[in-house]
Structure formats: C-alpha cells, structure tokens
TILUMTI-373789 format. One line per 3 residues: their letters; for each residue x, y, z negated of C-alpha. Coordinates in Angstrom, 3 decimals, padded with zeros to 6 digits, m for minus. Layout:
# TILUMTI-373789
A> X/Y/Z ~ ...
# end
This chain:
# TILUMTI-373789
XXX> m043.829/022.155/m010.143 ~ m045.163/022.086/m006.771 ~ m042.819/021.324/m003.437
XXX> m042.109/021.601/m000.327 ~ m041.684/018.869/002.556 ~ m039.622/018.401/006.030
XXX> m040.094/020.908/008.715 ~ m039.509/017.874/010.771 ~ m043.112/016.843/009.685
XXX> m044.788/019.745/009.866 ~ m047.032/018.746/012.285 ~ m048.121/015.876/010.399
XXX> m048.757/018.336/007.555 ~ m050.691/021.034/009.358 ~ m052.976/018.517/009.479
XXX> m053.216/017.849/005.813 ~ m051.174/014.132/005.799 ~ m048.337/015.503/004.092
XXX> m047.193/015.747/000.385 ~ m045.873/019.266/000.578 ~ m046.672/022.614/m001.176
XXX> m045.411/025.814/m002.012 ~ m042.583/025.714/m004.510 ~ m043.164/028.688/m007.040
XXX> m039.176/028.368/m008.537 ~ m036.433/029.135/m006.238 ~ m033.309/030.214/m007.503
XXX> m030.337/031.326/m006.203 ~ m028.334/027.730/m007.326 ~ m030.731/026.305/m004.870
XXX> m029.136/027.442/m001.513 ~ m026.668/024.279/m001.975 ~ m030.456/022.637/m000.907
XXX> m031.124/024.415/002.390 ~ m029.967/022.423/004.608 ~ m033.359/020.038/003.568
XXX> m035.029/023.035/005.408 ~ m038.250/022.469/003.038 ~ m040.987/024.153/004.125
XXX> m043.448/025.333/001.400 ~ m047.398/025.590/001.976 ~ m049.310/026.806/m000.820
XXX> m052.716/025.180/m000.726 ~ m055.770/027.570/m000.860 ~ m056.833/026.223/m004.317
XXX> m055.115/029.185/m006.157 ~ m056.733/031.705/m004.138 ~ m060.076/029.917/m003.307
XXX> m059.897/026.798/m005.722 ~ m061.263/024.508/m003.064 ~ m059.993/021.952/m000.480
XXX> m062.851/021.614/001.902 ~ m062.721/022.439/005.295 ~ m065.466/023.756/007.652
XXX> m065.398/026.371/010.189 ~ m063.328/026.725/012.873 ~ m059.803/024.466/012.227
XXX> m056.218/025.449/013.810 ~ m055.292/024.474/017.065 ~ m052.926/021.532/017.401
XXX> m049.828/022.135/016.422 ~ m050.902/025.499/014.259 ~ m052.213/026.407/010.744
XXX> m054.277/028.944/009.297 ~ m052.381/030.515/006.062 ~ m052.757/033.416/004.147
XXX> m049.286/035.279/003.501 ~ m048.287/038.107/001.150 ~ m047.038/041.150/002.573
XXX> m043.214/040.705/002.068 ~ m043.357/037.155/003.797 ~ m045.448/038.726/006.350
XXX> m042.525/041.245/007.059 ~ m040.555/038.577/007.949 ~ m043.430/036.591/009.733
XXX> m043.063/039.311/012.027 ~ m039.569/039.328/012.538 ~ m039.597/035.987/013.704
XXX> m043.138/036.148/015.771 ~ m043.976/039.734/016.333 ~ m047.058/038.658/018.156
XXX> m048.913/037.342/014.785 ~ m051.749/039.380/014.240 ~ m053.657/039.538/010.884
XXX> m057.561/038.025/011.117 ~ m058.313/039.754/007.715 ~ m055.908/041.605/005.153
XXX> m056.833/042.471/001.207 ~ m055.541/043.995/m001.391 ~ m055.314/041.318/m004.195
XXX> m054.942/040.828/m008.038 ~ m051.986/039.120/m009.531 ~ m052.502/040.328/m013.174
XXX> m055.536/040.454/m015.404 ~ m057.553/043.548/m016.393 ~ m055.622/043.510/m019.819
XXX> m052.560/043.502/m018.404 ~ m049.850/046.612/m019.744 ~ m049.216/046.342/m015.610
XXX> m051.369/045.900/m013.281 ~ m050.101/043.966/m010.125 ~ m051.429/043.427/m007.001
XXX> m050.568/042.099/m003.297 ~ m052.164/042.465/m000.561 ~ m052.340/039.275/001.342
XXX> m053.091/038.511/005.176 ~ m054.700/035.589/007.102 ~ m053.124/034.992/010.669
XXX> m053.190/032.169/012.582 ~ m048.989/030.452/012.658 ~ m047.547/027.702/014.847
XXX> m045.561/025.180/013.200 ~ m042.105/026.446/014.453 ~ m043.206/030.172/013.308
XXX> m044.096/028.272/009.791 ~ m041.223/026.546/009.635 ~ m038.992/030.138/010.436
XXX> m040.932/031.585/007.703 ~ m040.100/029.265/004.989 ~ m036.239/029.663/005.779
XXX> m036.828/033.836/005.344 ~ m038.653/033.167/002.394 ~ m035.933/030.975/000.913
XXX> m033.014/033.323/002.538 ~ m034.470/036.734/001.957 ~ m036.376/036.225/m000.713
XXX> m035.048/034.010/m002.955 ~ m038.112/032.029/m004.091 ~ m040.718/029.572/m002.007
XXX> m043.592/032.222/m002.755 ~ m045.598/034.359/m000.083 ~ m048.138/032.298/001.877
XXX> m051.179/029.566/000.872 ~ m052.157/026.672/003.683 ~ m055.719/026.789/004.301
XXX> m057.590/024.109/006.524 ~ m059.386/026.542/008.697 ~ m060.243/030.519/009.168
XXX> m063.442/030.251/007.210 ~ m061.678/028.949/004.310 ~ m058.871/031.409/004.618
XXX> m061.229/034.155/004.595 ~ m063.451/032.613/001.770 ~ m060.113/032.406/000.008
XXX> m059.507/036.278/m000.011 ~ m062.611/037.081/m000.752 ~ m062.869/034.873/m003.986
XXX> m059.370/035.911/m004.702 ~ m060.949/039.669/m004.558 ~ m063.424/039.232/m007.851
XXX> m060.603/036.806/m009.865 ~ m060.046/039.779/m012.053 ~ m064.028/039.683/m012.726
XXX> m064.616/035.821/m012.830 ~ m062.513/036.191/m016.027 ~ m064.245/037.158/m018.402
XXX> m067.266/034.559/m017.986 ~ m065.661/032.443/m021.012 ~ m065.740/032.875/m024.793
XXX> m062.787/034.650/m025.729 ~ m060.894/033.636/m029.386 ~ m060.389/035.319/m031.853
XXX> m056.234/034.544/m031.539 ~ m055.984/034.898/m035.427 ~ m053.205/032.661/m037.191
XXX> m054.629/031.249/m040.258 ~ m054.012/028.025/m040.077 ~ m050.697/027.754/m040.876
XXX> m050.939/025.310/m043.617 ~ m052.171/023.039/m040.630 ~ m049.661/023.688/m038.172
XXX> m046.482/023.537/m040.611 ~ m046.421/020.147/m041.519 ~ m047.497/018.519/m038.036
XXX> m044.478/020.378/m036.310 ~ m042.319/019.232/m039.104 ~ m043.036/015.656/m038.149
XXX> m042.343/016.370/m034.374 ~ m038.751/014.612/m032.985 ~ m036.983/014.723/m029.579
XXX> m036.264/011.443/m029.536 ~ m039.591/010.097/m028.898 ~ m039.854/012.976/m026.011
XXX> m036.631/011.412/m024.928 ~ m038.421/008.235/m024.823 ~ m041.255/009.085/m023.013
XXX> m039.397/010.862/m020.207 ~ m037.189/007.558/m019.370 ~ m040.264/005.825/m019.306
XXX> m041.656/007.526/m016.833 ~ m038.577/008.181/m014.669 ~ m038.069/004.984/m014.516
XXX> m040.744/004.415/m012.285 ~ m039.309/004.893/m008.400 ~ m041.341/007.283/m007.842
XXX> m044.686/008.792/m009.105 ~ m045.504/010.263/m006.019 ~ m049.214/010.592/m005.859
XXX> m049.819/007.974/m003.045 ~ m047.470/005.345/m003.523 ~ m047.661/002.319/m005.852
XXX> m045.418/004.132/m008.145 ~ m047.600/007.008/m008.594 ~ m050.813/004.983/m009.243
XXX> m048.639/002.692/m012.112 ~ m047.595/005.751/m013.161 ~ m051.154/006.934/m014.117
XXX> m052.068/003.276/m015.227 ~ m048.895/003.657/m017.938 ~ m050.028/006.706/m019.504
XXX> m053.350/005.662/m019.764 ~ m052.334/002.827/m021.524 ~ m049.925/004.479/m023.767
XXX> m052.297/007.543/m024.905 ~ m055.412/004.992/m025.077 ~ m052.747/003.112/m027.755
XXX> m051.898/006.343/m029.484 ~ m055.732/006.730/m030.301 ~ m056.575/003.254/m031.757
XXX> m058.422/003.908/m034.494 ~ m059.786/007.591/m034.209 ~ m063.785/006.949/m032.523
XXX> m063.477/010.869/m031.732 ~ m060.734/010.435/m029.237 ~ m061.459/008.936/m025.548
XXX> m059.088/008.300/m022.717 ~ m060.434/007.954/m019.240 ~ m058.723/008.728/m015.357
XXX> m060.089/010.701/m013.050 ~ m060.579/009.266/m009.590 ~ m059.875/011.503/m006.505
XXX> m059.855/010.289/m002.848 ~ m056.123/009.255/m003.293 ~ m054.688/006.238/m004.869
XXX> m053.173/008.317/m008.183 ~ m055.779/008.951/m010.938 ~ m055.006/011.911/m013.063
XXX> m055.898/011.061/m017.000 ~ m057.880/012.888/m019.450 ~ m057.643/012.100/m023.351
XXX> m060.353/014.297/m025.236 ~ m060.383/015.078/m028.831 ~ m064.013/015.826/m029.395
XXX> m064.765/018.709/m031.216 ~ m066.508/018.212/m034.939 ~ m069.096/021.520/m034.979
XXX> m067.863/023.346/m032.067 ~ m067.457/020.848/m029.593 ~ m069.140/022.753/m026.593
XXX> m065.993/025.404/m026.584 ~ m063.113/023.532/m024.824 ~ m058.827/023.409/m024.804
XXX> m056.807/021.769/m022.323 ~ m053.222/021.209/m022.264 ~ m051.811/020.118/m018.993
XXX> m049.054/018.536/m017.186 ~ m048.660/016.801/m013.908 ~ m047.443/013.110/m014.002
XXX> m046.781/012.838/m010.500 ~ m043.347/013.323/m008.785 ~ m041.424/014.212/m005.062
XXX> m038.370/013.985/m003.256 ~ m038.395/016.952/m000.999 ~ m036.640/014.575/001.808
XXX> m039.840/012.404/002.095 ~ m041.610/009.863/m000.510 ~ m042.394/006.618/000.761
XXX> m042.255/003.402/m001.491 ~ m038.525/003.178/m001.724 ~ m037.639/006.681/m002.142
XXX> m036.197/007.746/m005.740 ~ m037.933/010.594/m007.553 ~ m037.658/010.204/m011.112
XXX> m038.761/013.861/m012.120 ~ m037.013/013.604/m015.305 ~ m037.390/017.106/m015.329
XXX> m040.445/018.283/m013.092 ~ m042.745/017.094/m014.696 ~ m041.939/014.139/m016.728
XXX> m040.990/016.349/m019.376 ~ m044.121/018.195/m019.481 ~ m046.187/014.919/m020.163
XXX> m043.940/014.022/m022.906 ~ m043.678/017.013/m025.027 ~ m047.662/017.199/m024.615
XXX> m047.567/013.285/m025.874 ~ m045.193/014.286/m028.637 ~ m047.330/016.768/m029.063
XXX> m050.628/014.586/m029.365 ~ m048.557/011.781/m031.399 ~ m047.945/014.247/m034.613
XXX> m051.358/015.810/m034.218 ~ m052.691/011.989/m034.351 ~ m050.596/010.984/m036.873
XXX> m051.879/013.896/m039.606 ~ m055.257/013.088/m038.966 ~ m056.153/016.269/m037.282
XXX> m060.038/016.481/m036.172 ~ m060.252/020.041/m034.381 ~ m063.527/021.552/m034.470
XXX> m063.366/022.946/m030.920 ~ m062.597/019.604/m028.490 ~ m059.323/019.289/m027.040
XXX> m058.003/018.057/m023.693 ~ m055.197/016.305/m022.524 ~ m054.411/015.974/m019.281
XXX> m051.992/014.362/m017.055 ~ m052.578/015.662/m012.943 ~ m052.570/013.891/m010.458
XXX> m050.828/015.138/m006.860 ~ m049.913/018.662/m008.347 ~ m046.681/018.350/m005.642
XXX> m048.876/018.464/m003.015 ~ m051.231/021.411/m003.612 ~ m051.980/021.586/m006.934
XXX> m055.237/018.772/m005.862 ~ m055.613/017.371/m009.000 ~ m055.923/020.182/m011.001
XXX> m058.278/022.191/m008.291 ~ m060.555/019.444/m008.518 ~ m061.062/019.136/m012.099
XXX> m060.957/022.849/m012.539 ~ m063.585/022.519/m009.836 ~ m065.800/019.652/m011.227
XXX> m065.414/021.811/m014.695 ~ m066.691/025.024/m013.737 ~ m069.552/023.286/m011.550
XXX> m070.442/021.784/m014.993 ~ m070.672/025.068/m016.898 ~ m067.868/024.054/m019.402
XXX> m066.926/026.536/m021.566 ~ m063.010/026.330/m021.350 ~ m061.747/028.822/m023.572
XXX> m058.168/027.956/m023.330 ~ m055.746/026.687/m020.600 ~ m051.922/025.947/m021.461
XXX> m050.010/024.330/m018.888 ~ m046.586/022.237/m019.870 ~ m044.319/021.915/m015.922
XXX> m040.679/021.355/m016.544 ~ m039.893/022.265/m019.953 ~ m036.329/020.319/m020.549
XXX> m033.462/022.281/m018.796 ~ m032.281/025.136/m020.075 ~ m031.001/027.196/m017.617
XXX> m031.584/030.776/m018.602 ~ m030.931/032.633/m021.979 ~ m034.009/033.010/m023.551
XXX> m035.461/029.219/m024.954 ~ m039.378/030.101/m023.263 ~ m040.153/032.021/m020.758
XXX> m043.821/033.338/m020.176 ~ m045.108/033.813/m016.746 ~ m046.721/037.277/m016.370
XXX> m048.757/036.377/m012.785 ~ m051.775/034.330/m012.368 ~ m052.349/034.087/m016.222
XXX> m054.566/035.762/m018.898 ~ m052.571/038.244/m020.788 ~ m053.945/038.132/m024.334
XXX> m053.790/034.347/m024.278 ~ m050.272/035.067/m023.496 ~ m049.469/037.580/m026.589
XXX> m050.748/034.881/m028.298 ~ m048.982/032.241/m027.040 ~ m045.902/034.781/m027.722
XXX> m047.464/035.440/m031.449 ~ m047.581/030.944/m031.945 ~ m043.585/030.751/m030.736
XXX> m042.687/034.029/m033.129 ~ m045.006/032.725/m036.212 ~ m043.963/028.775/m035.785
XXX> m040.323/028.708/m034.259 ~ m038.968/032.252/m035.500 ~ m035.815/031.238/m034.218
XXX> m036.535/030.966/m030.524 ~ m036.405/034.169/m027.964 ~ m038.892/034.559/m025.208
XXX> m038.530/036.291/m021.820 ~ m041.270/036.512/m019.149 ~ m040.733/036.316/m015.770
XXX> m043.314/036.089/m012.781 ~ m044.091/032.576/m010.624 ~ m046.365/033.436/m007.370
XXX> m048.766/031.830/m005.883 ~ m049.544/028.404/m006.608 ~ m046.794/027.311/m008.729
XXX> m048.296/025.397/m010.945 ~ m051.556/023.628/m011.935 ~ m052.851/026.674/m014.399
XXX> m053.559/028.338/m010.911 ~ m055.668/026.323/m010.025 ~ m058.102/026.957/m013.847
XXX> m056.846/030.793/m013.038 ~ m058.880/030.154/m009.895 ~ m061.850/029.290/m011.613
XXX> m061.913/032.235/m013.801 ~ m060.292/030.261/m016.833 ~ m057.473/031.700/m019.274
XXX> m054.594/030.424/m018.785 ~ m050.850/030.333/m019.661 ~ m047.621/028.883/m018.646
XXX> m044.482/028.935/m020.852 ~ m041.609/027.457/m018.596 ~ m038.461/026.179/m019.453
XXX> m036.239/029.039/m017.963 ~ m035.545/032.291/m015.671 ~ m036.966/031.503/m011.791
XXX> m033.785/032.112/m011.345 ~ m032.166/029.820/m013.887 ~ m034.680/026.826/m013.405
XXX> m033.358/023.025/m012.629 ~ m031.493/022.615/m009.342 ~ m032.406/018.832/m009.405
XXX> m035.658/018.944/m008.808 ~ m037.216/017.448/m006.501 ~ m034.673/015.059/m005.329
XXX> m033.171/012.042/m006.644 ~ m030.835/013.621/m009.229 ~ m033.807/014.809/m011.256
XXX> m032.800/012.895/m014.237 ~ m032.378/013.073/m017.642 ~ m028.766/012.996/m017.706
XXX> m029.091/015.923/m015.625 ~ m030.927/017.626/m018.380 ~ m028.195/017.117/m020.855
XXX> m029.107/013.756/m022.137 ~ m031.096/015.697/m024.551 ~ m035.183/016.323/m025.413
XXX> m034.168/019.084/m027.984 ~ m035.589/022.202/m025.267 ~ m038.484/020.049/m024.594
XXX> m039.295/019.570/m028.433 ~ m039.410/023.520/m028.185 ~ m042.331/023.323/m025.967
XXX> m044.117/020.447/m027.983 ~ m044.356/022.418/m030.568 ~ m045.648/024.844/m029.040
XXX> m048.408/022.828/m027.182 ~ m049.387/021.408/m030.946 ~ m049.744/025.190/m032.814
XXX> m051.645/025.957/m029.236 ~ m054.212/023.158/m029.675 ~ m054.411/023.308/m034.001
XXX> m054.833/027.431/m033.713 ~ m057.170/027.398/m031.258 ~ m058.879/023.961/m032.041
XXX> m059.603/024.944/m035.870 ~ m061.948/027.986/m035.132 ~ m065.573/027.856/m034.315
XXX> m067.360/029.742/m031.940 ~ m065.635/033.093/m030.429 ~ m067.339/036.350/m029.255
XXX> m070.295/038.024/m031.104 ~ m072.770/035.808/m030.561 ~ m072.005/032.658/m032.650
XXX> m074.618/031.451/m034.962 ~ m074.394/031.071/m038.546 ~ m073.119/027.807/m040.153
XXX> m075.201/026.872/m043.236 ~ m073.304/024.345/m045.999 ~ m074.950/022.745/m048.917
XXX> m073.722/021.869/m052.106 ~ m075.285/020.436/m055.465 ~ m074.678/019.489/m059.135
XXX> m074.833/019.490/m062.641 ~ m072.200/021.842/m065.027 ~ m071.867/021.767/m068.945
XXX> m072.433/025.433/m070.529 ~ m069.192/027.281/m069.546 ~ m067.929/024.666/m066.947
XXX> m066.873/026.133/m062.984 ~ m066.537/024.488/m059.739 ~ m065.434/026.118/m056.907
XXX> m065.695/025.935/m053.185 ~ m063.934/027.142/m050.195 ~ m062.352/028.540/m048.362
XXX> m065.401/029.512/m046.046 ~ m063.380/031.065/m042.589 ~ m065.646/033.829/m042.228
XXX> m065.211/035.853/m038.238 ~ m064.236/039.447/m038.113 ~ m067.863/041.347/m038.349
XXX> m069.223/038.648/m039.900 ~ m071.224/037.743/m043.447 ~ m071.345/035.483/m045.703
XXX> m073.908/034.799/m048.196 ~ m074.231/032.406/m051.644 ~ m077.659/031.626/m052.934
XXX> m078.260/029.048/m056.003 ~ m081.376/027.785/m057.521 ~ m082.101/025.066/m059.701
XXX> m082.466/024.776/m063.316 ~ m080.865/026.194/m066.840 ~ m078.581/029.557/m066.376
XXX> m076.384/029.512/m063.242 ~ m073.770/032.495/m062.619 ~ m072.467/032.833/m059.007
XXX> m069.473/034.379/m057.895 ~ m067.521/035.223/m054.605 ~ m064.297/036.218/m053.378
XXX> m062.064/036.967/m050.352 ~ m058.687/035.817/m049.759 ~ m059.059/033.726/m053.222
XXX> m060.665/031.990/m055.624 ~ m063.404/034.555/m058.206 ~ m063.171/033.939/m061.535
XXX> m065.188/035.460/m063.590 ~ m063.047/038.259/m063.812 ~ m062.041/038.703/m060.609
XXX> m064.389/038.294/m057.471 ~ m065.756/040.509/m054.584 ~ m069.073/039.766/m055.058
XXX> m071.313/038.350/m058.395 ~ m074.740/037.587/m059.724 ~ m075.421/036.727/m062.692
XXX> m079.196/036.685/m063.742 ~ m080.778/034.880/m066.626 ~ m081.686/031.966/m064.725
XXX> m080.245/029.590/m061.919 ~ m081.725/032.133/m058.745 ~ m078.927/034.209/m057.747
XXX> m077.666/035.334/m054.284 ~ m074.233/037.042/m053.257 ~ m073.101/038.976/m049.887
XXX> m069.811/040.316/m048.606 ~ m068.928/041.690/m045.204 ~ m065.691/040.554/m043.375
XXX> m063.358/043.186/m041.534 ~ m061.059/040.736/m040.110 ~ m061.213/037.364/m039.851
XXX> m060.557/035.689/m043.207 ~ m061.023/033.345/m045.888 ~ m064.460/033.622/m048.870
XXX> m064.230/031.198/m051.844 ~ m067.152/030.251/m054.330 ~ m067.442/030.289/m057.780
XXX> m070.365/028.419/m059.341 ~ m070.630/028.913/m063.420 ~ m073.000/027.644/m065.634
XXX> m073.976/030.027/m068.776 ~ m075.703/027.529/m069.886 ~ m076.136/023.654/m068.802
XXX> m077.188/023.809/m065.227 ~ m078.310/021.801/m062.590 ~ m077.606/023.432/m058.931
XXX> m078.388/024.023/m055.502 ~ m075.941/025.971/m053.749 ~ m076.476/027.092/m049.586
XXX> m073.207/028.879/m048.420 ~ m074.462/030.592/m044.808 ~ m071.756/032.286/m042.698
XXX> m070.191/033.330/m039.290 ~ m067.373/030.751/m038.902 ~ m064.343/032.169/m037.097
# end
C-alpha cells in the first residue's frame, strides 16, 4: 500500500522528486518504526485524480496540502499561524451507504518542518498515516476539493450489475483448481528482485517479468492480450485483457501494484522485497487468472488485469490509467483492488474497507466470500485517503472495492522495509489463496452477465433442424434480466409444438409457457421477476423441419 519517505528529504519531495505517499495502514505494532520519522503525503489523485500542476506553486521549502480536520487540529498545535485557503465538507461514503461519512478537509499552505511535525502527530495521536493529500500548487488543491465535492454524484455515471449469483456451476470448479503453492511461487519470484521500486532497474525488470509471465499464461487464447503501459517513469504498469464475447464494451478490472519501497530510501542497492505489500496481491490475482485460463473461461463482459506501476509514491499509476480510462468513455462497471493480502494479523480472514468504495459492490463482494468460501469471516474496517490504488478509479467516479488482508490495526509490521518477506508472512500463501479466490468468483460473476441497467438490448439466437414425429430437443438455459422477456417463435414445415420454461427444462407436461398449433408457426412469451434461467422445448407432432429465433434481455 502506499508509503511514506524521510523527513530528511522532504525538501526534495515538496518538489515532487521523491517516492513517498501517504500510508493508509498504521497500526499500533508500528511505533517500534518511528524512529524512521516517515513522513506521509497523500497525492491529490484521490481527491482530484490528477497530477498536473498549474497555478500558483509553493514557495521553496513549502507545500500546498489539503488536510482533514483531525490532522488539522494538530497542524495547529504545532503551527498555530496556518491558516486555511479553502475548507469543505467532503464525502467519504457513497449515497448507498447504511452511514453516511463525511470530512471536511482544508487547503493551507505548510513548510516542510510544519509537514514533517504533522506526520509525527498523525502517527502519535492518531494512530494511522491518514489526514492530508500533497498537491503541486493552490489551484490544484482547490480543484481537488471541489471535484472531491460531486464524488458522491460522479458515481453513478456507470452501468450498475445486476450482483446476482448464478453462476455457480462456473465458479465451483475453477476455485477448486486454485493452490497456494503457485501463489507461493509467484511471490518469491518477485521478491527476489532487490527492489521493484518504480524508478530503479529493479522496478522496470520487475514489470518486464510479469509481462512475460502473464503473456506465457495466455499462449493460445487469441481473446487475451498483454501490453504495459508507459508513464513518464522508467516502470511500466501491465495490463492483460480478457476481451469480452457479446458484452465486451462493459469492463472489470482487478488490480494490484507490482512495485515496492523501503521507507529508509530506495536507490539501486536498497532491499525491498514486498513479499507482502504488494507482491502478494499480484500473485493471488495471477493465481487467480491461471485457473480461470486453465478452464477455458471466455467472459462475456472483458476483464482486466492489472499490475500498477509507482502506487508507493502516489498512487501514479493507477491515477493515470483511471485517468486515460474515463477520458476514453470506458464503461468500467467494476473495480476490485488486491494490496497485501498474505498476513494475517487480525481475526476475521477479509476485511472490507467501508471508505472510498461503492457500497453495493461491497455487499456483493461480502455475498461472493459467504456463497464461495462459507467458511471465512469478514470484518470491515475504514482506510483514508489514498491508501490504495481503488482511490484513485473511486476518483473517477468508478465502483470500487478493497478486501484487505487484516484490521488497520492488525496489518503487516514489515512493510515497507527490508523484512517484508515471505518468511515473515508465515512461509505460507494459504491467506493469500483466500483472496484469489475471491478475485476469480469477482471476475466469473461479474464477467458472465451481459449488459446491466434497463436499457440493454435484446439478444436474438437462432436455431434449426429436422425432428421425427414425437422427437424433442431442447435449448437453454437463456439468462433472462430481472424485468425482462423472452420470446420463442418457430416456423418451418410439418407440425411443430413449442414449449418454455423457467428455472428448467418444459416437457410437455410441464412448462411456463406453450403453443401448440396445427402447423410449424408458433410463438411463446414469459416475463422474468428476477433474474433467472428460460429453457426451450422444441417438439415435433409430426415430422418437422424448424426454424427457431429465441429473443431476450440477457442478464
């Protein structure tokens, strides 16, 4: 998840040289690390989900940042002379939320010493790394707050899912395949890189290797791409899609960040391994990806994989392809995001962040863990401002969701240094396979539907034949959306009877629907109340050639 850097070099960093961030998961096991004196800076992507800079810039030596009001208490405390430029009142929750939360958040103007005194009250009083965002100048801070103002609105732009379960007979046997060992595998892989921080030679073979190694997972499948996306550092981020088969417009992604810190400083020689944060994300998504692969899964809906680039250092991977997606229109209808998911340090096996996510994507991420892994409890527990890269697709009006590995207060006290390995995770991938699982009954229940809201069109399937007098052949099952039709014509030639059911296949006896005519014209219609399945029964009274057109609302 994202860090925090020297105060030593915060003058290098209020000038946007530096590789450190706000750390959304402090814990109380982490005062042993205060002597580091890290000093988090959210970036403004969370808040205003861009990077650039124009208007007026700090003076030497200061920063612009935008604080919530308890850091600001003790802003003042330590510089009772700060004065707020602009203050709002801002939304931390979603409007279907059971409770709403809100902050209200204030730009001022901070020297680097008054930054650096804030970061130890954060960490002291506090207990977390939460409470104020960097921003590169006052116009950005204030176009932050004001963006951050509608985020509540900016939500509901995208096609919402229906969040049924009914593809279970999917789901089961790809999770069933799923093992820890190859997670295991994939996390010494990449922590055995130095580092993977995001500008070091580490950090762009680190992007090169999962490139390679997802581009091998795919050989064979035409429908799956791998590419990296370039930024205006050295370390590519990489993007494997899964194009969709007749929905392909309405997009998933599953995320992780592949790059790595040492809170001391990352040059070339330091050692980072980030066994935990985040190599362990990228390989439960791989895992994840490998068993989807393997069962031959084609999703409907497309489905992205991504690996970020420089999430320790202000979420700027993620803000720019969250960026470069919404500037494109893309209908994303589904963020999950996978950052540390290997040490189990509270009580509860997932825990669901409540802040900066989209509630009902939640429930349902809550309904896939309850449905798939009945064995697992769930807590939820809230992350602040920037503290992953879901923010910064939260920031674009995107629904997202973050399942974590444990408490805030429970989380890994390695991280971020150079005892963030996977001994220090209990030489084990078996809390990480938790989360794999997850990320695969995330991308199979959402990637099997077609279009969501009320305005998808009809699909319209064809079918033709012959039958013998008293022969059947059925078809289906047709997943029909809640409010939705679906209607069976025939024609052709001889006596054709036409039957339809819900749930299972008619017979002749038992159906929802029938039409049965004395000659091969016939047409059937039922109504759906919930989404569901519709089966087809073609008879023929008497020999019968047929023409059968199935049109329906697909879920």
């Amino acid at each position: 998840m994202s860090g925090a850097g020297l105060t030593s070099l915060i003058s290098a960093f209020a000038q946007g040289e530096l590789p450190f961030t706000q750390k959304g998961k402090t814990m109380e096991n982490q005062k042993r690390h205060v002597a580091r004196r890290t000093v988090p800076a959210v970036l403004a992507v969370l808040l205003a989900g861009v990077f650039a800079s124009t208007g007026a810039t700090a003076a030497p030596g200061k920063s612009w940042i935008t604080v919530g009001d308890a850091a600001f208490a003790h802003l003042q405390k330590v510089a009772p002379q700060v004065i707020a430029k602009e203050s709002k009142v801002l939304p931390s929750s979603d409007a279907h939320a059971k409770v709403a939360t809100t902050e209200r958040v204030h730009l001022v103007e901070v020297d680097d010493l008054q930054l650096a005194q804030l970061s130890e009250a954060v960490h002291h009083e506090l207990k977390r790394c939460g409470g104020f965002a960097f921003h590169a100048s006052e116009a950005d801070g204030k176009r932050a707050l004001a963006k951050a103002a509608t985020l509540t609105t900016a939500a509901a732009t995208f096609t919402r899912p229906s969040y049924v379960l009914d593809n279970g007979a999917v789901v089961t046997p790809v999770l069933s395949q799923m093992q820890a060992s190859n997670i295991t595998t994939t996390i010494n892989d990449l922590s055995s890189f130095v580092n993977r921080y995001y500008t070091t030679t580490g950090g762009t073979d680190a992007s090169n290797w999962l490139r390679a190694k997802w581009a091998g997972m795919a050989t064979g499948r035409s429908d799956i791409t791998v590419e990296q996306f370039a930024h205006s550092w050295t370390q590519k981020s990489v993007i494997l899609t899964i194009a969709g088969t007749d929905n392909a417009s309405e997009v998933i992604v599953i995320g992780g960040h592949l790059d790595s810190i040492n809170g001391s400083g990352t040059g070339e020689s330091t050692r980072a391994p980030g066994a935990d944060d985040d190599a362990s994300g990228i390989a439960s998504m791989t895992e994840a990806l490998r068993a989807m692969i393997a069962s031959g899964f084609k999703p409907r809906r497309t489905i992205k994989f991504i690996g970020y680039s420089a999430e320790e250092v202000g979420l700027r991977g993620s803000a720019a392809i969250a960026q470069s997606f919404k500037a494109a229109n893309v209908n994303v209808v589904g963020v999950l995001q996978l950052d540390m998911t290997n040490y189990k340090g509270a009580a509860n096996d997932i825990y669901l962040f409540t802040d900066y996510t989209d509630s009902l994507q939640s429930d349902f991420v809550a309904k896939l863990i309850t449905t798939y892994q009945p064995g697992l409890t769930i807590g939820t527990d809230r992350c602040g401002y920037a503290c992953s890269d879901h923010a910064s697709w939260n920031a674009q009006g995107y629904p997202t969701s973050m399942p974590f590995e444990s408490s805030m207060g429970g989380d890994n006290p390695y991280i971020h240094t150079a005892n963030d390995t996977y001994a220090n995770s209990g030489s084990q991938a078996v809390h990480a396979l938790k989360f794999a699982k997850l990320a695969a009954s995330f991308a199979i229940e959402l990637g099997s539907d077609g279009s969501g809201g009320t305005g998808n069109l009809p699909r319209v399937e064809n079918f033709s034949g012959s039958l013998a007098s008293g022969a059947t052949k059925s078809f289906g099952p047709f997943k029909v959306i809640n409010g939705g039709t679906l209607k069976a014509e025939t024609t052709g030639t001889g006596d054709t009877d036409l039957y339809v059911r819900k749930t299972y296949v008619p017979t002749t006896s038992s159906y929802t629907c029938k039409s049965d005519g004395a000659t091969s014209t016939e047409a059937c219609t039922v109504s759906m109340t919930a989404n569901g399945d519709v089966y087809v029964l073609v008879k023929g009274y008497t020999s019968v050639t047929y023409n059968l057109k199935v049109t329906y609302n697909p879920q």
